[in-house]
N, C-alpha and C positions, 0 to 999 in steps of 0.2 A: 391848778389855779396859779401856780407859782410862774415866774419870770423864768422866762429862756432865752438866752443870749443871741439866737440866730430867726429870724424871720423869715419863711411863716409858720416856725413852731414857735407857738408860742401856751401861755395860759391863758385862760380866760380871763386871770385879775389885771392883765397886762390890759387889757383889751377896757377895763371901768371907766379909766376916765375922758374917754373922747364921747360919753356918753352922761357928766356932771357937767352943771353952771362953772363956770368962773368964778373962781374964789373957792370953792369945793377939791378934798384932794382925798388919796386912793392912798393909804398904805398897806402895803402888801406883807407881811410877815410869814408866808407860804412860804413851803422849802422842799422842791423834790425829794422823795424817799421815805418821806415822815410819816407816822402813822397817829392816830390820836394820841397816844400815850407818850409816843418820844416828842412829842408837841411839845405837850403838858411840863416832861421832863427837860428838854432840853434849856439849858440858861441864855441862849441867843433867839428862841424864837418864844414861848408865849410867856418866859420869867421877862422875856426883854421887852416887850409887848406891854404885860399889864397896866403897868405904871403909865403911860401912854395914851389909856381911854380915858377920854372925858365925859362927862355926861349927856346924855346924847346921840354919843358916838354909834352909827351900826356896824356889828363888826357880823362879817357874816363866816361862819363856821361849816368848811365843808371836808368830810374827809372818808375814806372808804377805799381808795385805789392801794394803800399800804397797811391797810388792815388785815394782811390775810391771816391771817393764823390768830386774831386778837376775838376772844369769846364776845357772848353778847353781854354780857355780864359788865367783860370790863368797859367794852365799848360805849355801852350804855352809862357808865360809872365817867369814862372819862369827859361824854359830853354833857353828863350833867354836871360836873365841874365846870369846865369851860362856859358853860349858861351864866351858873351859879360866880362865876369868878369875874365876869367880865360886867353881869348885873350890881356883883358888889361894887363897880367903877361908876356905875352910873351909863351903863352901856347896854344897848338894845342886841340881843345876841340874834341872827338867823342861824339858823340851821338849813344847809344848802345839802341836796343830796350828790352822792358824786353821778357824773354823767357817764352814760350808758358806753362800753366799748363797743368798737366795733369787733367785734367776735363771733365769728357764726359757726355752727356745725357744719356737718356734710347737709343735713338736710336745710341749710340759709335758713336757721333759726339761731336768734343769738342763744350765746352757754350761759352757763350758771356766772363765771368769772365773767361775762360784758355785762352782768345785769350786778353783778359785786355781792355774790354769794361766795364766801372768802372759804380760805380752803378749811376749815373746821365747822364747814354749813351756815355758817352765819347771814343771813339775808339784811346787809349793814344797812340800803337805803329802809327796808321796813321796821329797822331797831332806832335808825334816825330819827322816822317819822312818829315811831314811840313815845321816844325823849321828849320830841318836839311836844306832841299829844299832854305829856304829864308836867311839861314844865310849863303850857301856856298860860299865860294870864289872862282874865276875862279883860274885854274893851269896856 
């Protein structure tokens, strides 16, 4: 999702706002490498972040490509933080799954790693869609 300096690699958050109204704006606090947890941890990306959301705000939350080795446990832990942290702001959280690699076996079937089964078995986008499940609130 993060901004990449050279075009046409880019992120998809790069790509949000030729897609809002005018007046509407896109910040992007993605940072290649990161994983939920060094997120959470880091002091330049979601401590620099928080303070930031207004009420309102959608902040959409996607992560999985740098989770490899992170259990379901803590994953699950750290995005219900991020739910929970960005709703204390007054902020509507998505939870984005991350997008599929291209990755195929010999037999042109994608692997476990294009589908983001991290290397300690973790199946992140179905631990996501977990999160998602237990943190929704009714309409």
């Amino acid at each position: 999702m993060c901004d990449q300096p050279v075009a046409p690699y880019t992120g998809w958050g790069q790509q949000l706002p030729q897609y809002f109204k005018l007046g509407l704006s896109v910040a992007d606090y993605s940072d290649s490498g990161e994983s939920s947890g060094s997120f959470l941890s880091n002091s330049a990306l979601f401590p620099a972040m928080k303070p930031l959301i207004r009420s309102g705000d959608t902040v959409l939350i996607q992560f999985g490509h740098n989770d490899k080795s992170t259990t379901a446990s803590a994953f699950s832990s750290n995005l219900t933080s991020l739910v929970s942290q960005v709703r204390s702001r007054g902020g509507v959280p998505v939870l984005v799954t991350p997008p599929v690699r291209r990755l195929f076996d010999s037999g042109a079937r994608l692997t476990s790693t294009a589908l983001h089964v991290n290397g300690v078995g973790v199946d992140l986008p179905a631990t996501m869609r977990q999160v998602a499940a237990a943190q929704a609130r009714p309409r």
